[in-house]
N, C-alpha and C positions, 0 to 999 in steps of 0.2 A: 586511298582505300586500304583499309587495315587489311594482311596478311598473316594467316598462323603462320607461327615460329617455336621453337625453342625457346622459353624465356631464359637470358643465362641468371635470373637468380634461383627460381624454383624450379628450373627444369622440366617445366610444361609446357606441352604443346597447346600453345593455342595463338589467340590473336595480340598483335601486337600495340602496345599504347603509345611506344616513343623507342627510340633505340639511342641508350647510352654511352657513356665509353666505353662499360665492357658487356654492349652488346644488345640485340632486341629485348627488348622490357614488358611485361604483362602490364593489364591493368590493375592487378589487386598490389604487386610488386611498384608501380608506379605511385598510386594511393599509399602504401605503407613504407617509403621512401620520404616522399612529401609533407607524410605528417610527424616524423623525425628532426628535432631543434636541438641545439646543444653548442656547447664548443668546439670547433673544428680544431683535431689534433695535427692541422699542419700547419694553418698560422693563426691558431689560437682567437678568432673571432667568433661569435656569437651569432651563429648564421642556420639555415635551413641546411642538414647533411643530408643529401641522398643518396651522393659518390661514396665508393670504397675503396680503400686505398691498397692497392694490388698487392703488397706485402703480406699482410695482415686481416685484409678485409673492415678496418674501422672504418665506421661511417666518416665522410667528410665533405666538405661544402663545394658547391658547385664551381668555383674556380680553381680549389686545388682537384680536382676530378676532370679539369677542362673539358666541360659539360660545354655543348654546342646548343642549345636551348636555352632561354632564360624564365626562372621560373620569378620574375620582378613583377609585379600590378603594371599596372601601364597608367594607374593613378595616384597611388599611391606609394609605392618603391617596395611593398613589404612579398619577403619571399614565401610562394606558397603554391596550393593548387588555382589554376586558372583555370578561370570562365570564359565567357562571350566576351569579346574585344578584349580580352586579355589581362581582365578582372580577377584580382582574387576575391578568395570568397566572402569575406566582407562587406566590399566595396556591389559585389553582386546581390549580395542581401541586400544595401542600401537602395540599388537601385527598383529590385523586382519589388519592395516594399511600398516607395516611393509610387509606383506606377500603380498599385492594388488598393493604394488606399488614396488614390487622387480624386478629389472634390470637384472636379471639375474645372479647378483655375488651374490646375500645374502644379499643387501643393498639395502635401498634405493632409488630410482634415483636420482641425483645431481640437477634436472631440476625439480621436483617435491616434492622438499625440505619444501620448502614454504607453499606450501598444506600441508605436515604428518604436520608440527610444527606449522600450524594455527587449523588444529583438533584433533590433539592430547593436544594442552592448554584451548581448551574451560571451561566454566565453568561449563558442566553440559555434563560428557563423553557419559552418557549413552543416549541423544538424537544423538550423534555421533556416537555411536553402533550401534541402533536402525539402521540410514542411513544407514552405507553399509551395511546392510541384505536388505534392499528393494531391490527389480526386476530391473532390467538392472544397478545399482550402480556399483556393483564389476566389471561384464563387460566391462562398462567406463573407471574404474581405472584403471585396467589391460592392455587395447588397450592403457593406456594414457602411460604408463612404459613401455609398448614391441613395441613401435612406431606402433602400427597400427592404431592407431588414433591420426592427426600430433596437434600440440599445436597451433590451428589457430579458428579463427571465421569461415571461410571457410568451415572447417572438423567439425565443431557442426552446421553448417548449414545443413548437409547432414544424420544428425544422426536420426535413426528414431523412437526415443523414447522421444518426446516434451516436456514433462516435466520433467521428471530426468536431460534429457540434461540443459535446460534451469537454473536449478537450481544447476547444475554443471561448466557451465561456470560461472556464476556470483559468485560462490566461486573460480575459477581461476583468472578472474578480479581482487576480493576483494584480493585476495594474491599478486598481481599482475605480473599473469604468461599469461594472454592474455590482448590486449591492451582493457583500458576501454571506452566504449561504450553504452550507454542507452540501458535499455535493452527490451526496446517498439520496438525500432529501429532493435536490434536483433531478434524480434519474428516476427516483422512485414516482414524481408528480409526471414528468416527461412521461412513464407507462403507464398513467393511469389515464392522462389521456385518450392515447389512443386504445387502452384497453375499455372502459368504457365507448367508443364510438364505435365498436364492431359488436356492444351488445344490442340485441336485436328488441327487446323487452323493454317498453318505457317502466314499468313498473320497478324490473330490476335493477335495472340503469339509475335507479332513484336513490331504492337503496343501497347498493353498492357506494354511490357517489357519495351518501351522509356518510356510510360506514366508515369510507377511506378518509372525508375530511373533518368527519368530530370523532374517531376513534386512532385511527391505524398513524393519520400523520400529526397528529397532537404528541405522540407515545413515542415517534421518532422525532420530534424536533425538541422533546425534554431530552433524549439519547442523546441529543447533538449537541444542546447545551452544556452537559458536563463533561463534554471530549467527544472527540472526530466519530460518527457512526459510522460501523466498519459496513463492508458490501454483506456479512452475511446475517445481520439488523434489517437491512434494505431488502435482503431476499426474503426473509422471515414474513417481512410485511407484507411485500408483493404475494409469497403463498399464501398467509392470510384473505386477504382481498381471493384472490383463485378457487378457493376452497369454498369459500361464502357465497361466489358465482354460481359454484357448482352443485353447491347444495340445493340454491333458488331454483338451477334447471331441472335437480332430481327432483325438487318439490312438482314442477310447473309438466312436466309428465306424467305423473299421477294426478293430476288434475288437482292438484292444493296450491296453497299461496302460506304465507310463511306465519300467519298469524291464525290458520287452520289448521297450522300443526300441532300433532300432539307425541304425548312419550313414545308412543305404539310406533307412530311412523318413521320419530326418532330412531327408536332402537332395530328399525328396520333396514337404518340408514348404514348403521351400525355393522354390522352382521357383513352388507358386502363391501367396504372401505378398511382401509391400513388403519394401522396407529397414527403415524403421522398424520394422517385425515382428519381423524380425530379432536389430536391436539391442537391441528391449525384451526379446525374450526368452531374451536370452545369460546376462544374471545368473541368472536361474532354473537353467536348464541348467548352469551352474557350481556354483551350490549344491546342485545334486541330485545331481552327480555327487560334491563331497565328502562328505553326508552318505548315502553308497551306495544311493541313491533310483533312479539309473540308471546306466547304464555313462559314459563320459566322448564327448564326440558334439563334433563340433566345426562351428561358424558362420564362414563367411568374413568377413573381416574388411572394411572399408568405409571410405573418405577420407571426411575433414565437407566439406560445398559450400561454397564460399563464393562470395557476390555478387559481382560489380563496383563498387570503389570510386565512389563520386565524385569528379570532376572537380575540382582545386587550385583553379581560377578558380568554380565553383559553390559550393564549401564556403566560401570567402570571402566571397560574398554572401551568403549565408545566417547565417554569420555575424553579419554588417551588418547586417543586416534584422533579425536576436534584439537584438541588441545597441542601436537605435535605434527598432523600432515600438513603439511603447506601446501602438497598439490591443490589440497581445496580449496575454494574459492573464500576467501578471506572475511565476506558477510554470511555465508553461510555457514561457516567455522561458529561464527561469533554465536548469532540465531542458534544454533543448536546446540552450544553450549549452555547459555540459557535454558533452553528446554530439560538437560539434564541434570544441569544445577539446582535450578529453582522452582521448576515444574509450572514453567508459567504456559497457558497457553501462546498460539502464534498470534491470534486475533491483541492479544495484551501488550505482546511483542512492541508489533509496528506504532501501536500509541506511546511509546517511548522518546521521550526528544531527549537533548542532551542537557536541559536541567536537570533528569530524572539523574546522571551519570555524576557524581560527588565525590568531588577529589578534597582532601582537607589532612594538611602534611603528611604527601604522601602515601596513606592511607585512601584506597579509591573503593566507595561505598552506589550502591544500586536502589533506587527508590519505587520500590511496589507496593508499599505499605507504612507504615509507623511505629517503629523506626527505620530509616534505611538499611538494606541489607548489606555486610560487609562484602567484598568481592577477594578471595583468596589471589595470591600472587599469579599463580602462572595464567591464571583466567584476565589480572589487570593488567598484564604488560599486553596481551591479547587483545583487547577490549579497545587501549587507549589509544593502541597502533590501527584499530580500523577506523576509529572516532578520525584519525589523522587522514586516513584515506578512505571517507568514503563514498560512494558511489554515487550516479545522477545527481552531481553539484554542476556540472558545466553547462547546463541547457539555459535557456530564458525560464524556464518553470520554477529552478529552485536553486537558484544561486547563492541565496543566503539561508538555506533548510535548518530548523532546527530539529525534524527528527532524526531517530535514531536510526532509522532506515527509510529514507526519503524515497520516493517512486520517482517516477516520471510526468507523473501531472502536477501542476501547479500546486503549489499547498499541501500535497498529500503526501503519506505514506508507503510506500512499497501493499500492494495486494495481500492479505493474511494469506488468501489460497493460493498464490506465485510464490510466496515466500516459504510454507509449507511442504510446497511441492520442491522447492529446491535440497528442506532439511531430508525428507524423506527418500529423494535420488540418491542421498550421502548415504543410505542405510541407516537412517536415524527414526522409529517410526514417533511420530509425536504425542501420539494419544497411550501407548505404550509406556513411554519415557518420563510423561509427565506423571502418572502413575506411584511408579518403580521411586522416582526425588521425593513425590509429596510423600509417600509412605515412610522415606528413610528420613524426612526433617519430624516426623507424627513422632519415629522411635525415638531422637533424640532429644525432643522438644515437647514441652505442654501443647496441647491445641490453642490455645487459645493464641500463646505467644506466635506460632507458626503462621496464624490467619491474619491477623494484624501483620508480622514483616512483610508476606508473600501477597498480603491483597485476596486473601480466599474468605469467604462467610465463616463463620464462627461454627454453624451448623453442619456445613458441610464438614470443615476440620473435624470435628468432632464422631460425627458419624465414620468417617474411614481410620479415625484414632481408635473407634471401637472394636471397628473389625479388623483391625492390626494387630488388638488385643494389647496396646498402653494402658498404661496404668494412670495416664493423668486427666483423665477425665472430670474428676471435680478439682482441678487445681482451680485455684482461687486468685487472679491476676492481683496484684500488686507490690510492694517492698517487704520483699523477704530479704534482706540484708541485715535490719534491726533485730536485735535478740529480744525475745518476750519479754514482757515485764515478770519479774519474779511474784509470783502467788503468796499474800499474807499468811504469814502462819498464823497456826492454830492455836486459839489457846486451849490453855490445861485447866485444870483443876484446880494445880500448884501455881497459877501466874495469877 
């Protein structure tokens, strides 16, 4: 029975894991011992350090620490944390894997092959321990081995545990045991679902259902087609769909239906709803009116807000500050330097892999546009050193990631709005910053050139070129390096 103690590394009271040579051990102190590898500096082997060596305190390996415990598999020989029968945690993957996805003979499944040997080789077993212990996982597995739950997108549409599921298909995809699929596109069908079955209205229930599948996911699987659609595409949709519900129910309490509506009722609609109301439910109402669902009704139209930049002397220290604190976290360094640099949005961000990062003697260039953009020095020594170290590569999800900022789901990306929200804790505000760069590339650059490097509309560039008050608004793209051809002279009188 564990006893509070004094841990002697951190000096807290609390309950004890093991008691060392120098003395009762925590379990957070136990765990960040054990996950410590290296050369032991007392005889120079290649071993597990968890001892310290009383002098100095360097970590060093369990026999020059004459450690009374062994921390060896009892199957494998490899030193580490231990499990049940004194398992590390590898060998403890193997087994709880082996048992969740058995067919019934003692094997295996032959169909879910793919899966044990893409979580059983990860680089770091015991985040894949960790997993199948969480809530509804083993139940998954299990249904996915005893055929009660069939190997389809169909049958994870129906499951009703959203997130385990979610993050259990897209490691079937990533092995590829169901066909792959965006997985916006996935969560957004998974809510339509069941949002659809808690309408009470056969009628609206009808329309809603054409709406979502010959408007809403046609629009998001062309999105998908020419790069990953981010989660706030997928939200867009799903308020779309919401908006259009809701209109059907303020219709269906005034006692109308949607092909009895007219402008009057419209603009009635009008009056007690937001902007955002509005604008989510303008596509609707365009698709109703081409598909003769209602007469044609029209929305006023509405300018987008825009912030106030920040200040040329603030975005320069901010800057400075990414570019020289090391306290900060080394990906969010990165991410919001971009942001100040090149005024990219975060959603733009995360669709970055590291084709987009071009190295050619030397010289290391950034691809948002046509041509690639150069990357100034103190920004590429910065860049290359996180490209070297970056983050959530060690799970079964993404071992071999080619983005730039890889997440934790299988195939994906880091979240635009997690990764946002990290730039912003920095004091970095992003809608600000982007701002304050794209203004300062408008002053030093034609629009046109600026919209082509950085990936922005040509329109847009130009519209805040104007209100910058540049002067290059009719420049004319192409080879200005050639000098004019010289103008025939005149003749005279005398010639």
């Amino acid at each position: 029975m564990s006893v509070k103690r004094t841990c002697a590394r951190c000096r807290r009271f609390s309950y004890s894991a093991g008691w060392w040579p120098d003395g009762p051990v925590c379990r957070t102190c136990v765990d960040r011992g054990l996950r410590l590898r290296g050369t032991c500096p007392g005889c120079g082997q290649d071993r597990l350090l968890p001892g310290l060596r009383p002098d100095d305190h360097e970590p060093i390996c369990t026999t020059c620490a004459e450690f009374k415990p062994s921390y060896r598999c009892s199957r494998c020989g490899q030193e580490g944390k231990l499990h049940s029968r004194r398992l590390c945690s590898r060998c403890a993957l193997h087994d709880r894997l082996s048992e969740l996805l058995d067919d019934g003979t003692g094997q295996v499944h032959p169909r879910l092959l793919p899966l044990f040997l893409s979580l059983t080789s990860m680089e770091n077993p015991l985040t894949g321990l960790t997993w199948l212990y969480e809530k509804y996982n083993p139940d998954m597995l299990r249904g996915l081995a005893d055929g009660t739950i069939d190997l389809t997108h169909e049958a994870f549409h129906q499951l009703p545990h959203g997130r385990a599921a979610s993050h259990l298909r897209e490691l079937l995809m990533a092995c590829g045991l169901l066909p792959e699929v965006d997985k916006q596109i996935c969560l957004l069908e998974r809510w339509l679902v069941h949002h659809l079955d808690v309408m009470k209205r056969p009628t609206h229930r009808k329309i809603i259902h054409r709406f979502a599948t010959w408007e809403i996911l046609p629009r998001l699987r062309r999105i998908a087609q020419n790069k990953t659609a981010l989660p706030s595409s997928r939200s867009y949709a799903g308020q779309q769909i919401i908006y259009a519900t809701r209109f059907l129910a303020w219709l269906a309490e005034r006692r109308l239906t949607l092909d009895r509506c007219r402008q009057g009722h419209l603009d009635a609609w009008i009056v007690e709803h937001t902007i955002d109301e509005r604008n989510g439910l303008r596509t609707f109402l365009d698709w109703a009116a081409r598909n003769k669902l209602a007469r044609p009704l029209e929305l006023p139209r509405t300018e987008p807000r825009r912030g106030t930049p920040l200040a040329a002397r603030e975005r320069l220290a901010l800057l400075g500050r990414m570019l020289t604190d090391e306290s900060c976290p080394l990906r969010t360094r990165v991410a919001a330097t971009l942001v100040l640099l090149y005024a990219q949005p975060v959603s733009r961000l995360v669709q970055l892999d590291l084709d987009d990062i071009i190295t050619d003697d030397g010289q290391v260039a950034i691809r948002f546009g046509d041509p690639p953009t150069p990357v100034p020095e103190p920004f590429a020594i910065l860049l290359q050193d996180y490209i070297a170290h970056r983050t959530n590569m060690r799970t079964a999800t993404n071992p071999g990631s080619q983005w730039l900022f890889p997440g934790r789901r299988a195939g994906q990306p880091l979240r635009p709005e997690w990764l946002a929200k990290q730039i912003t804790q920095m004091g970095v505000p992003t809608t600000a910053a982007r701002g304050a760069a794209l203004r300062q590339h408008l002053q030093d650059s034609p629009a046109p050139i600026v919209a082509d490097a950085l990936g922005f509309h040509p329109v847009t560039a130009a519209k805040l070129a104007a209100e910058t008050g540049t002067t290059y608004s009719r420049y004319a793209p192409g080879d200005h390096t050639r000098s004019p051809r010289p103008l025939p002279q005149r003749r005279t009188d005398d010639s």
